[in-house]
C-alpha positions as CSV (number, residue, x, y, z in Angstrom):
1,X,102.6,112.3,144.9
2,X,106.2,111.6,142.8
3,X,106.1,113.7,140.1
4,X,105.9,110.4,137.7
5,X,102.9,109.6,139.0
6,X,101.2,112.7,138.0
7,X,103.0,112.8,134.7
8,X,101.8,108.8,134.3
9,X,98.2,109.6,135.4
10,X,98.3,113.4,133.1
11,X,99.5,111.1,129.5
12,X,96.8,108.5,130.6
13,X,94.1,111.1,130.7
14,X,94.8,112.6,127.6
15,X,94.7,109.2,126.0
16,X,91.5,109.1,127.3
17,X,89.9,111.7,126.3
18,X,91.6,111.6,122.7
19,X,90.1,108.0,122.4
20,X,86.3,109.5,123.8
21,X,86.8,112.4,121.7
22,X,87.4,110.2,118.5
23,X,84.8,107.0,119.6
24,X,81.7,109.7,119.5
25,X,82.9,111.6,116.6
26,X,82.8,108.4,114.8
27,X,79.4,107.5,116.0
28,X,78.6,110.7,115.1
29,X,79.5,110.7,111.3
30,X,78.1,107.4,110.8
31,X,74.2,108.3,112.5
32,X,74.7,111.4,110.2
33,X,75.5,109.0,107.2
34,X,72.8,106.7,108.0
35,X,70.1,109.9,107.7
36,X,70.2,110.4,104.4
37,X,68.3,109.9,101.8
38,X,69.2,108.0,98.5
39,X,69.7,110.0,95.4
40,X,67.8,108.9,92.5
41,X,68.7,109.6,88.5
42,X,65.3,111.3,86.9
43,X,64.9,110.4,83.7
44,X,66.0,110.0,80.9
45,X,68.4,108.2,82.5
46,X,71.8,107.9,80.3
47,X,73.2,104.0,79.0
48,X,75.4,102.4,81.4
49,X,78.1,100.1,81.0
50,X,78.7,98.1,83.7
51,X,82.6,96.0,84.0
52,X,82.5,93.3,86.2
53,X,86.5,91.9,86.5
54,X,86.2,88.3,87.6
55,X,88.8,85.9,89.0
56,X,87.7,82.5,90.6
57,X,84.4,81.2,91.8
58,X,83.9,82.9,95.2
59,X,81.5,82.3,97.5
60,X,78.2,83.2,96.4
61,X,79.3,84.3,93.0
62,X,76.0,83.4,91.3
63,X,73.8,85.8,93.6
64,X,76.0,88.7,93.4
65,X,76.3,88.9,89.9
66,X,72.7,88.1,89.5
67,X,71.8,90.7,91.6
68,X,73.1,93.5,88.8
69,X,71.2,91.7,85.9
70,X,68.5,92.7,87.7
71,X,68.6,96.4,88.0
72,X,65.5,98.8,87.4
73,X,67.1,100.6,84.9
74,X,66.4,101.3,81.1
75,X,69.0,100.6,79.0
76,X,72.7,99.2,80.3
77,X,75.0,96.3,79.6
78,X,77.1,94.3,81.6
79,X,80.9,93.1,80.9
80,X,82.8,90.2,82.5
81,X,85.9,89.7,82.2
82,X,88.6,86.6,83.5
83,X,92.0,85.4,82.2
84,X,91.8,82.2,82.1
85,X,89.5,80.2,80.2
86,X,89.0,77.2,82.1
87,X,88.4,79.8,85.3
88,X,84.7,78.6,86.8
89,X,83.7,82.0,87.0
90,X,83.2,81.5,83.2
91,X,79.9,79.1,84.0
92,X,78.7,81.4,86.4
93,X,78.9,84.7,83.7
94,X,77.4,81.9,80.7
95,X,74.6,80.9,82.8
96,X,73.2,84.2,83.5
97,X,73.6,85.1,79.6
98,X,71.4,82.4,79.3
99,X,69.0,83.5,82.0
100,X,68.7,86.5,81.0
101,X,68.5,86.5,77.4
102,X,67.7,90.2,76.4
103,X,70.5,91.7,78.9
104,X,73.2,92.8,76.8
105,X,76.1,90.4,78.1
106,X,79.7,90.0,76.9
107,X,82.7,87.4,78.6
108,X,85.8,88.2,77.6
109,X,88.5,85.8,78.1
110,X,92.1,87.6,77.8
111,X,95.4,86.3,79.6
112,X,97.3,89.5,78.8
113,X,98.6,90.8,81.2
114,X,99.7,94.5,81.5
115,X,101.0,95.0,85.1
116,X,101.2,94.2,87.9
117,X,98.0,94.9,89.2
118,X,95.5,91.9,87.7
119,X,92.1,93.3,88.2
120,X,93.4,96.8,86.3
121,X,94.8,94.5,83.6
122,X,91.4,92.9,83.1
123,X,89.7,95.9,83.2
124,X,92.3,97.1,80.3
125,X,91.0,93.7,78.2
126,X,87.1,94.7,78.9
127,X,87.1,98.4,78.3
128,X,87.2,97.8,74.4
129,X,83.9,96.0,74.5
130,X,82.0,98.5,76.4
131,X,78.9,100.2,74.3
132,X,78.3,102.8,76.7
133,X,79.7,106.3,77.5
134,X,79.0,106.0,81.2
135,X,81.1,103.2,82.7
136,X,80.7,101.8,86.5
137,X,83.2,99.3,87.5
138,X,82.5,97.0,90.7
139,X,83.8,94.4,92.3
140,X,82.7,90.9,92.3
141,X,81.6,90.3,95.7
142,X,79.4,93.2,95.8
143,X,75.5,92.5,95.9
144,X,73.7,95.0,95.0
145,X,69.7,95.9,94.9
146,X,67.3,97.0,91.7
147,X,68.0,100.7,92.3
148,X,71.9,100.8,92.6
149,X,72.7,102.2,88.7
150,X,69.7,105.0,89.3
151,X,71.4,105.9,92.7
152,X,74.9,105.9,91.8
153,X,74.5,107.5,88.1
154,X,72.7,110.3,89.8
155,X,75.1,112.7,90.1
156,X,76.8,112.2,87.2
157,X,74.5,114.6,85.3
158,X,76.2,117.4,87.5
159,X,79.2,118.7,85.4
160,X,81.6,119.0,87.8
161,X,81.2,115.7,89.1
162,X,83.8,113.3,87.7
163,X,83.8,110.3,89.8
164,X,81.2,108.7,91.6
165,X,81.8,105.9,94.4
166,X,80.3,104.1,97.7
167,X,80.8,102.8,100.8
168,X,80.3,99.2,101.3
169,X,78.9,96.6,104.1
170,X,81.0,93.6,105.0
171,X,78.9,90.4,104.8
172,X,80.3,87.5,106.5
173,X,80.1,84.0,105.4
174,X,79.3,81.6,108.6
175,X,83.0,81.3,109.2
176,X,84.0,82.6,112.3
177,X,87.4,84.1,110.8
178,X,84.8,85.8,107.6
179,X,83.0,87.6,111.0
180,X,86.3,88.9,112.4
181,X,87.2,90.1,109.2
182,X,83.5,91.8,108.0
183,X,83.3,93.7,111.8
184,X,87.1,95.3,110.4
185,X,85.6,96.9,107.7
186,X,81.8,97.7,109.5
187,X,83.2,98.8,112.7
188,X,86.5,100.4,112.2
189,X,87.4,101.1,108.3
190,X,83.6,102.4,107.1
191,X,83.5,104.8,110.2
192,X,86.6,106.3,109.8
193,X,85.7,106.6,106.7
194,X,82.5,108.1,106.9
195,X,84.2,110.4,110.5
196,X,86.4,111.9,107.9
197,X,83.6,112.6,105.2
198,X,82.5,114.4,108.2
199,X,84.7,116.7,108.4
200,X,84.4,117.8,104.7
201,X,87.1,114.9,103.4
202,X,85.9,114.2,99.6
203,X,89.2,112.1,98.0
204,X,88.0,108.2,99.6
205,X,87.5,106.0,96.1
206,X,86.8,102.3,96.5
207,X,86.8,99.7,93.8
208,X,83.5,98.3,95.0
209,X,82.0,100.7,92.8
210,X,83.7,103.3,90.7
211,X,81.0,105.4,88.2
212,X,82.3,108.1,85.8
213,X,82.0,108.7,81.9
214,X,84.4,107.4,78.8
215,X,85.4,111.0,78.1
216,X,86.8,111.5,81.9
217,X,88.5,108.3,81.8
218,X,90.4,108.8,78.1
219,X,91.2,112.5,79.6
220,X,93.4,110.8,82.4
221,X,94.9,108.4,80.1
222,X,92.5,105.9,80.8
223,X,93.7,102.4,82.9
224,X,97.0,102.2,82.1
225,X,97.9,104.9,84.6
226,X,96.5,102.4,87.2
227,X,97.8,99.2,85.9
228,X,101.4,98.8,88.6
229,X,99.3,101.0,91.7
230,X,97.9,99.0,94.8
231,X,95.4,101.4,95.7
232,X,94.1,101.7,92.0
233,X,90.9,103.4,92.7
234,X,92.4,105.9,95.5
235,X,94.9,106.6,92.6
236,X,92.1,107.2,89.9
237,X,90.6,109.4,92.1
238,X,93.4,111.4,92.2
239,X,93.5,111.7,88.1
240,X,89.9,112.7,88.4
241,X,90.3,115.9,90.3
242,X,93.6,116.9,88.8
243,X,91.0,117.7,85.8
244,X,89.3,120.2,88.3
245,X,86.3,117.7,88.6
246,X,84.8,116.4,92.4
247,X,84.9,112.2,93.3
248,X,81.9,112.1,95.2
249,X,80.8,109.5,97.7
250,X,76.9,108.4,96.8
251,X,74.7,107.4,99.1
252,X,73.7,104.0,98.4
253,X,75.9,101.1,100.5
254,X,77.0,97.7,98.3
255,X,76.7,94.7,100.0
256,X,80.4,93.0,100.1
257,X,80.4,89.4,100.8
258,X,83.0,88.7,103.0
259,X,84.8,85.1,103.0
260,X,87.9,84.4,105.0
261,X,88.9,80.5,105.1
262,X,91.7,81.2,108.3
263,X,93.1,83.6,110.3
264,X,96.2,83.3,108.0
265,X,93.6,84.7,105.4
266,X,92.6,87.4,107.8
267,X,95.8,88.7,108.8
268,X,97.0,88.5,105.1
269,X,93.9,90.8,103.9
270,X,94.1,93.4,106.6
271,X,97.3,93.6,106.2
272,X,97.4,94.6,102.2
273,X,94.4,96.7,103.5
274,X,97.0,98.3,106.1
275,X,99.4,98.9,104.1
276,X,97.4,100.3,101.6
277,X,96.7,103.0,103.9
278,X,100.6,103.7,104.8
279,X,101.0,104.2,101.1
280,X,98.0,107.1,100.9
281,X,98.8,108.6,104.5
282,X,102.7,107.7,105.1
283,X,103.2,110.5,107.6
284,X,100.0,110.6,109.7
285,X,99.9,106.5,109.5
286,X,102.1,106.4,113.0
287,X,99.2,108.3,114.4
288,X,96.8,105.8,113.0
289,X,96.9,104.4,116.4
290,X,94.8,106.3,117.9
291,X,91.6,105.6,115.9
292,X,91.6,102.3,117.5
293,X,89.3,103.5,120.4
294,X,88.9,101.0,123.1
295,X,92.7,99.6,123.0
296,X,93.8,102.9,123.4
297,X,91.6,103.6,126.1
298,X,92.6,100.6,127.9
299,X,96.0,102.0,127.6
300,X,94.9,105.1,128.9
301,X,93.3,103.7,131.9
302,X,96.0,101.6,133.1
303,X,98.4,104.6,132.8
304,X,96.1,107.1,134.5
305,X,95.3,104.1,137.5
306,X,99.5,103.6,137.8
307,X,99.7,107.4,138.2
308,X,97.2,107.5,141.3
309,X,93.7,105.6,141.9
310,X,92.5,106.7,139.0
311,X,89.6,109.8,138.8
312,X,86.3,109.6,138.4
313,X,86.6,111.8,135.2
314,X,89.3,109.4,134.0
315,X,87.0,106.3,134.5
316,X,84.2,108.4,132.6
317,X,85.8,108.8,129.9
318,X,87.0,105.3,129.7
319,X,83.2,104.2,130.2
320,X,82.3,106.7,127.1
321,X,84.6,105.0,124.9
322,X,83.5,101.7,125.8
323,X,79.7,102.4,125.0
324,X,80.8,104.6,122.1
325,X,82.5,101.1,120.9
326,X,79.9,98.7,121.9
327,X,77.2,100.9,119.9
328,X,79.1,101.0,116.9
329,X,79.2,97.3,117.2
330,X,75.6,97.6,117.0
331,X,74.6,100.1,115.0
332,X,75.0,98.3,111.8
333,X,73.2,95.0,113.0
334,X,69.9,96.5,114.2
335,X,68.2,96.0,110.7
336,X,70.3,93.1,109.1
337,X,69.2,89.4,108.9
338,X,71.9,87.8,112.1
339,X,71.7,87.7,115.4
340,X,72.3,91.2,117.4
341,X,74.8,89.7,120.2
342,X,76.1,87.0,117.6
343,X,79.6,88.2,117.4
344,X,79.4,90.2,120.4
345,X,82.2,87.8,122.5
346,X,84.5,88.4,119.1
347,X,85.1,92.2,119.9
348,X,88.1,91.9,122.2
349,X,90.0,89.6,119.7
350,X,88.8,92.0,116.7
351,X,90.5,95.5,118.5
352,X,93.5,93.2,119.5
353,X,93.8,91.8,116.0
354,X,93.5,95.8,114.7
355,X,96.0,96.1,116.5
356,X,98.7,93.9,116.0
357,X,98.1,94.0,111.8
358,X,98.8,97.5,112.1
359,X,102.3,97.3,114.1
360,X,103.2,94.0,111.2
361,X,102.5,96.7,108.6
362,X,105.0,99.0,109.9
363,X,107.7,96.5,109.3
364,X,107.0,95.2,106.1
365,X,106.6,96.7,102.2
366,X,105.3,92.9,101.5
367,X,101.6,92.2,100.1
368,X,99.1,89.3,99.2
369,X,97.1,89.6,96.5
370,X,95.3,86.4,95.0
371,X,97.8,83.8,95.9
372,X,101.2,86.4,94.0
373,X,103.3,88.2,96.4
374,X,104.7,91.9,96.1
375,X,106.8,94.2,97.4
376,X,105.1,98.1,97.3
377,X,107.4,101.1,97.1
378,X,106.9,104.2,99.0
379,X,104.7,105.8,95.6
380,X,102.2,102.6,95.9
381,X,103.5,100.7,92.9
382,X,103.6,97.1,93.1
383,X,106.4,94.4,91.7
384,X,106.2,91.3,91.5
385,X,108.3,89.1,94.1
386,X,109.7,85.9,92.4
């Protein structure tokens, strides 16, 4: 055999088994995940402030919102806060003030602006009017059920513990391009995620819920700190722990609606997302690669079949991968409310589409962020582009 064709088939099976190696270990970290048990405050369980940053009338709005004015918890209060007046997410926030009467509710309208980054800079307008000493921020498309504040305040009343976040669930609206988008973050971002919780990482923040007190957030220097940074809340964990105190990830999942109107939308949104992550990881990000499993083990096939007729341990670890893959397409959907094989014939365009955002974000230092366009710097900070 020409000594090509042995290196060709050698590099095609160590692709392999690098991409069967990583495909388990990721179904591995999220069974693991999925075994735990939720953690639950005992009383007395402390005030909570809860800042909800609002910006447009997004599908579903009403429910999610709704769905934290309904939280079996004591005593806690809830902030919104938008920049325009005239934005409709103003009805949505007055209408549940007036449905829920003996919630402690405020809406603050403030247009100043304080950086680039928007939502910091309406958190920065909201903070003033929050009662509480314990503060949890959340995005607006996150639904959540009646024991989220027990669950995430829980560890809180540890010391050490200075930051407390969550992983979230994409849930697609009926667009097709919304179901592309939500199988992103459930089959390749959460995993990787949760893979390198695994292995003991404990820095991942995510906006969809950040939990800590006043007095941890005024000894960072509170949101100013924040207010030019893209990833905002990978940044604030970073303040956290430079005050010797652990982020920890709780174990109660949001519920993120997911809407995506085009694939223009969908490409724009992963793409921020990517380059997000060449920000936090710029030297392992070439490597990045690699995590997608099943294009890389298509890769690894082909190369190992051009070096000879391909083994039989070469095809078996090209078959592990793919059921690896197919099962974390699954995993997720066993309990929820759509059809198990609904977006099954979306999977090859999904690990293509990974793939070619992630090459774009190589090449570019451009973002989209609610209809403004940046240009992020190599430290994560945003600036406007006129």
């Amino acid at each position: 055999m020409p000594l090509l064709h042995v290196l060709l088939a050698a590099l095609g099976f160590v692709i392999l088994a690098a991409s069967a190696i990583y495909a388990i270990l990721t179904l591995v970290g999220v069974v693991v995940w999925r075994r735990q048990g939720q953690a639950k405050s005992p009383p007395p369980l402390p005030p909570v402030t809860v800042l909800k940053p609002l910006c447009g009338a997004e599908p579903g709005l009403y429910e999610h919102l709704r769905s934290f004015c309904r939280q079996d918890y004591p005593e806690y209060q809830i902030v919104f806060g938008v920049r325009d007046p005239a934005d409709p997410a103003c009805a949505v926030a007055l209408r549940l003030a007036a449905e829920f009467p003996s919630l402690p509710m405020e809406l603050i309208v403030n247009p100043q602006v304080h950086g680039s980054n928007r939502k910091v800079s309406n958190l920065i307008n909201m903070l003033p009017y929050a009662r509480h000493d314990v503060l949890a921020m959340a995005d607006s498309d996150a639904f959540v059920g009646p024991d989220y504040l027990a669950s995430v305040t829980a560890q809180l009343r540890d010391s050490s513990v200075g930051l407390i976040t969550c992983i979230y669930h994409g849930a697609p609206t009926t667009k097709v391009w919304s179901r592309l988008g939500a199988m992103y973050i459930n089959e390749w971002y959460v995993p990787s995620v949760l893979l390198a919780w695994l292995f003991g990482y404990r820095s991942y923040v995510s906006g969809q819920t950040v939990c800590l007190r006043r007095e941890t957030l005024q000894a960072i220097g509170g949101l100013p700190g924040l207010v030019n940074h893209l990833a905002d809340d990978f940044r604030l964990g970073e303040l956290v722990r430079g005050l010797r105190l652990r982020t920890v990830l709780s174990p109660y999942v949001v519920s993120g609606e997911h809407h995506e109107p085009s694939l223009h939308s969908v490409i724009r949104h992963e793409l921020r997302w990517m380059r997000t992550l060449r920000v936090l990881r710029p030297r392992s990000f070439r490597w990045l690669f690699f995590t997608f499993s099943l294009p890389v083990a298509i890769l690894g096939i082909v190369l190992a079949c051009a070096g000879s007729a391909g083994s039989t341990a070469a095809w078996a670890l090209f078959g592990t991968t793919a059921t690896a893959r197919l099962v974390l397409h699954f995993i997720h959907r066993i309990s929820g409310d759509r059809p198990l094989l609904s977006d099954f014939w979306l999977l090859p365009a999904r690990d293509v589409l990974i793939c070619w955002v992630w090459v774009r974000s190589l090449f570019t230092s451009r973002v989209s962020w609610r209809g403004d366009e940046f240009d992020v710097d190599a430290d994560g900070v945003m600036r406007p582009l006129s």
